[in-house]
C-alpha positions, 0 to 999 in steps of 0.5 A: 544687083537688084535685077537678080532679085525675083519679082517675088522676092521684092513683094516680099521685102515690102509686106509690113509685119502683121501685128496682132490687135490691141485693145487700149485700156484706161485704168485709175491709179488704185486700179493700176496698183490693183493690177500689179500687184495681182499680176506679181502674185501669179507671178505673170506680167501685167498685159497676160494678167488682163488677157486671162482675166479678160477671158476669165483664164484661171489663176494661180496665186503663187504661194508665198514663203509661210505657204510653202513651209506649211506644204513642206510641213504638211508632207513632213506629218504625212510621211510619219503617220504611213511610217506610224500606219505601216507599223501598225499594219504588220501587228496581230489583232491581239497586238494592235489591242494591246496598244489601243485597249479598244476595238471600236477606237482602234478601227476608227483610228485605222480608218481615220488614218486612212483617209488622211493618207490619201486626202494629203496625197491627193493635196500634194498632188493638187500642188504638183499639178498647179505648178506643171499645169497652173501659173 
C-alpha cells in the first residue's frame, strides 16, 4: 500500500509541525493576580494580555455595568437637548426672546447647546469606534 505513496508524500507525512516561539515568564503570586485580573477586565485571556502589554498594544478596558448606564444616560440627555434645540431653531427671533428676555444669554445658550450636541456625539462615537476597533 505504501509503495503507491509518492516519495513526496512520505516526506511530507515525517515534516514536524512547526510551532511558533515561546518565551517562559516567571511572575510572583501578586503579580499573577495582577495580571488576571487585568486581562478580565479587557476581557482577553492572559497569554494575549502579555503579548500586547509586551509590545506596548493599546488596551481597552471593558466598561463595567454602572459605566454602561452612565453611557445610555449620557445619549438619553443628549437626545432631549437636539429635541429642545430643534424646537427652539424653528422660532422667530422675537420668539426665542420672549423665551429668554436676553439676547446675549439666548446666543450663549445656542452656542453651548451646540457644542454639546457635537462633543457627545463625538464620545458615543469614540465608544462605537472602541467596541469595533479596541478589545
Amino acid at each position: 500500500m505504501d509503495s503507491n505513496i509518492k516519495p513526496e508524500a512520505k516526506v511530507a507525512k515525517k515534516k514536524k509541525k512547526v510551532r511558533n516561539p515561546r518565551i517562559t515568564v516567571c511572575y510572583s503570586p501578586e503579580d499573577y493576580a495582577t495580571i488576571l485580573e487585568e486581562s478580565t477586565k479587557a476581557g482577553i485571556k492572559k497569554s494575549q494580555y502579555i503579548h500586547d502589554k509586551s509590545l506596548e498594544i493599546m488596551l481597552y478596558q471593558l466598561m463595567n455595568d454602572e459605566q454602561t448606564k452612565a453611557l445610555i444616560s449620557l445619549g438619553d440627555v443628549r437626545s432631549e437637548l437636539v429635541h429642545i434645540h430643534n424646537a427652539l431653531g424653528g422660532k422667530t427671533q422675537e420668539e426665542l426672546l420672549s423665551y429668554f428676555h436676553d439676547a446675549e444669554f439666548m446666543n450663549n445658550w445656542i452656542e453651548a447647546t451646540t457644542y454639546l450636541i457635537r462633543r457627545w456625539g463625538d464620545i458615543q462615537d469614540h465608544f462605537k469606534y472602541l467596541q469595533t476597533h479596541g478589545r
